[in-house]
C-alpha positions in Angstrom: 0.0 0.0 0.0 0.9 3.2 -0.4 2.1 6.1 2.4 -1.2 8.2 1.8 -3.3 4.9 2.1 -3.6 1.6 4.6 -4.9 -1.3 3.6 -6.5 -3.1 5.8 -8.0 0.0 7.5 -5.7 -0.2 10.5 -2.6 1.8 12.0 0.8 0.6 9.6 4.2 2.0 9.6 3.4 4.4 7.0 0.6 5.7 8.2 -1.7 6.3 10.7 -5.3 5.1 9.4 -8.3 5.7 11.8 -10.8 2.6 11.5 -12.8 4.4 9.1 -9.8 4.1 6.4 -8.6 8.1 6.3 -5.0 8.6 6.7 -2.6 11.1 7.7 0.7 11.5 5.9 3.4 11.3 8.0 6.1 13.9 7.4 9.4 12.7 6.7 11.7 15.1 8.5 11.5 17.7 10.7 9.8 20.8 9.3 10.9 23.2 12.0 14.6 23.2 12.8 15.0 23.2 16.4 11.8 22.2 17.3 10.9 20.1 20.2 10.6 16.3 19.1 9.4 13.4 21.8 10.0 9.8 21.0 7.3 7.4 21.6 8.3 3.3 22.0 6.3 0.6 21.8 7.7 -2.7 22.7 5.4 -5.6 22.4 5.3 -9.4 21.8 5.0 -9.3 18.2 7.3 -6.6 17.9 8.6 -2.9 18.4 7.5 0.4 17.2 8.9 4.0 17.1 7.5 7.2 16.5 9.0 10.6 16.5 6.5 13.7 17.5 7.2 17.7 16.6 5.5 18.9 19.1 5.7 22.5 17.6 4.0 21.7 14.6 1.6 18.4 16.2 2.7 16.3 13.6 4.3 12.7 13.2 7.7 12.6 11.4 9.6 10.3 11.9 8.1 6.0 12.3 9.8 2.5 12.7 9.2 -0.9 13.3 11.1 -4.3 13.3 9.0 -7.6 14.2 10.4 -10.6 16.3 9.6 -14.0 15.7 8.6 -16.9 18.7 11.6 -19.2 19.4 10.5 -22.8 18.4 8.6 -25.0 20.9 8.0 -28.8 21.5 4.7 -27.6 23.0 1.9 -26.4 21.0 0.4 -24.8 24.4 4.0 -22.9 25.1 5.5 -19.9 23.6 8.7 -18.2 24.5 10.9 -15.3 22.8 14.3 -14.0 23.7 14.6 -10.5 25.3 18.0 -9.9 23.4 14.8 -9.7 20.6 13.2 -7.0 22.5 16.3 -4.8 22.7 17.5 -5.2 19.7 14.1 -4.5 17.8 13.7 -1.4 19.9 16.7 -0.1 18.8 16.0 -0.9 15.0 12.2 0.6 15.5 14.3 3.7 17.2 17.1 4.2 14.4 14.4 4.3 11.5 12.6 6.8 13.3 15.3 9.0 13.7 16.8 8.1 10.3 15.1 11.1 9.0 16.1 13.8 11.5 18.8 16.0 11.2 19.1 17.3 14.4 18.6 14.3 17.1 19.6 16.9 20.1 16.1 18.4 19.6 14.6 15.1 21.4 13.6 16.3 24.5 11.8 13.1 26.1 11.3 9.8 25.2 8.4 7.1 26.5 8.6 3.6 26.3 6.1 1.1 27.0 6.2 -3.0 26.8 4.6 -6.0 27.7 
């Protein structure tokens, strides 16, 4: 799909789709230099996600994800992962966010959140 569009109607990586199927663009870099940017990180069981905020401006630009995969199991009932996983697809979602910022020492906070 493309950046203006998600398909399924859901929240992707590219975009941010409400469950009605509209979507915002998110802006690729930061369109006031020095501006105050906050980094939001989600680290879950499926995988980690990153978004970078302007705060000035109240728009999106910066987004990353990476996915981890279950470590294989005898069990059918079990399921286990290994938190090296966790850090390093944090820091993958992270670095794609910030890929497109020029000036990283305008982050002013970060959150992080995880299961």
């Amino acid at each position: 799909h493309s950046v203006a569009t998600c398909t399924p109607p859901r929240a992707c990586y590219g975009c941010r789709a409400t469950r009605r199927g509209s979507a915002r663009r998110v802006v690729r870099a930061s369109s006031t230099p020095g501006a105050p940017l906050y980094i939001g990180l989600d680290v879950g069981t499926q995988g980690s996600k990153a978004i970078v905020y302007n705060a000035e401006t109240r728009e999106v630009v910066g987004r990353g994800a990476a996915a981890y995969d279950l470590l294989p199991s005898d069990s059918p009932t079990t399921a286990e992962q290994n938190p090296s996983q966790w850090e390093e697809g944090g820091t993958a979602a992270l670095l794609q966010a910030l890929s497109g910022i020029s000036d990283k020492s305008c982050v002013r906070g970060i959150a992080v959140s995880g299961q």
